[in-house]
C-alpha positions as CSV (number, residue, x, y, z in Angstrom):
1,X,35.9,28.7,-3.2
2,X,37.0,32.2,-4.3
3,X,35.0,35.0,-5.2
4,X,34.2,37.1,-8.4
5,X,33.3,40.6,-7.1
6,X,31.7,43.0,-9.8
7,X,31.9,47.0,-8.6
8,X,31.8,46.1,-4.8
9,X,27.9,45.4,-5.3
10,X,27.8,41.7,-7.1
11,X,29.7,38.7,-4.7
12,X,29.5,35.3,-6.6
13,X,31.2,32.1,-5.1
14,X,33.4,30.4,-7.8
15,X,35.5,27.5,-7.6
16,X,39.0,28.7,-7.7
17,X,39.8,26.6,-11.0
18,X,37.2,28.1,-12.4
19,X,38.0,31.7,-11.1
20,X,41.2,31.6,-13.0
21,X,40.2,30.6,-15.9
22,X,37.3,33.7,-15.8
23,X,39.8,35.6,-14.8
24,X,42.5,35.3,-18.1
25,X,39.9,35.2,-20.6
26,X,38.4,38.5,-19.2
27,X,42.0,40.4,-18.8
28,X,42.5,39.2,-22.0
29,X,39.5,41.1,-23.3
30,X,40.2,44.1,-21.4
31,X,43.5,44.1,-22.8
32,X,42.1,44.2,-26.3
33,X,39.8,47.1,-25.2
34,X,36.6,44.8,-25.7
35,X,33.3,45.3,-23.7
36,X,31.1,42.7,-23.3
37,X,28.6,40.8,-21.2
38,X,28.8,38.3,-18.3
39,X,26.3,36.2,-17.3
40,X,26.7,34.1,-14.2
41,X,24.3,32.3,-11.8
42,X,23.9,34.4,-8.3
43,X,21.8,32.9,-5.5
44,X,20.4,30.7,-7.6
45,X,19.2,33.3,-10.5
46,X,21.0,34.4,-13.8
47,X,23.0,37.5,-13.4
48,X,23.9,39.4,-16.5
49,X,26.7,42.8,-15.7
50,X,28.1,45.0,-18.8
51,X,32.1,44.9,-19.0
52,X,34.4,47.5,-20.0
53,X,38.0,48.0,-19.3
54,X,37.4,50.1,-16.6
55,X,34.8,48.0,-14.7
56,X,35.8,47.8,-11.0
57,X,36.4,43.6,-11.0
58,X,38.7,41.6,-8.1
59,X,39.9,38.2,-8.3
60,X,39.9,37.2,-4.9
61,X,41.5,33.4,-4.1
62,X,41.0,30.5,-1.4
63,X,44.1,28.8,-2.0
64,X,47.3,30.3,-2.6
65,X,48.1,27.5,-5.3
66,X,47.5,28.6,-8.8
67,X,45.2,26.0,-10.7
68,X,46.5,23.8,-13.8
69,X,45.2,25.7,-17.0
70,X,43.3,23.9,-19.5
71,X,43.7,26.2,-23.2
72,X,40.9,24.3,-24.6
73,X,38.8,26.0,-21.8
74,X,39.6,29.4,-22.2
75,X,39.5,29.1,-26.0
76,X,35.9,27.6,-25.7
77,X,34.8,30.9,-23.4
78,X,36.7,33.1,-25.7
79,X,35.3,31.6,-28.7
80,X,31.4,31.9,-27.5
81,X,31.8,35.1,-26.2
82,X,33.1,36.0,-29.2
83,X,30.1,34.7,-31.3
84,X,27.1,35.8,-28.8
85,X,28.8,38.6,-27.2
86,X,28.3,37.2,-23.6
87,X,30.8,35.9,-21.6
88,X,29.5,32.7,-19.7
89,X,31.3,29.7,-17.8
90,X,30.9,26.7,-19.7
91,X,31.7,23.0,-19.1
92,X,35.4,22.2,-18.8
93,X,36.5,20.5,-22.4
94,X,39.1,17.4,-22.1
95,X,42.5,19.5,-21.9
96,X,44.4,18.4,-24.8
97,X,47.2,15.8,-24.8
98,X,50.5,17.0,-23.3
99,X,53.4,17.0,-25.8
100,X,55.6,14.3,-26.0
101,X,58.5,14.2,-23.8
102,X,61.9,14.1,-25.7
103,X,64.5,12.3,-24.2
104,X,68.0,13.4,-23.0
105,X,70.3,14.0,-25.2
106,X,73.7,11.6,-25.8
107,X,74.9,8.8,-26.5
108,X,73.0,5.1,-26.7
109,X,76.1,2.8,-26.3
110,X,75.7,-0.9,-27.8
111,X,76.6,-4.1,-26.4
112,X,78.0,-5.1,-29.9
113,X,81.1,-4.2,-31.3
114,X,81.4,-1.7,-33.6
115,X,81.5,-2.0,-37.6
116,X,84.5,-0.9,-39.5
């Protein structure tokens, strides 16, 4: 489990998978300059906090692997923040299919002799 910490006052427990994908979809924001809300459960209760780009947030990691990134996921949170103007963690989506692998490049030789 890593932590969110808000401003040195708000501690929440957050699976590290679930940390990360917090954390690019609100760098993301503060790179665009936006201010928002966050809502997130706290001790069992619903914690709202008011984000700006220079809100005092840390990112703070259990493991020192970083998680697999699902897009689908961060678009969702992105997207409904977007539309309600709070940023909340929402179920995991089904991460889309991985592209198809190509295969090396060269030559396929045949068995068969060649037609002139």
């Amino acid at each position: 489990m890593g932590l969110f910490i808000y401003d040195t006052r708000l501690e929440v427990d957050l699976d590290d998978r679930v940390l990360a994908h917090l954390q690019i979809v609100i760098v993301d924001k503060f790179r665009r300059n936006e201010k928002f809300a966050m809502s997130l459960l706290h001790a069992g209760r619903s914690v709202t906090i008011w984000m700006t780009a220079q809100s005092r947030v840390q990112f703070v990691y259990s493991g020192n692997r970083h998680p697999a990134i699902n897009p689908a996921w961060l678009g969702t949170m992105s997207e409904r923040a977007g539309m309600s103007g709070v940023l909340r963690i929402v179920p995991e989506p089904p991460a889309p299919p991985a592209p198809a692998r190509a295969h090396p490049a060269g030559r396929v030789r045949s068995r068969e002799p060649a037609l002139r």
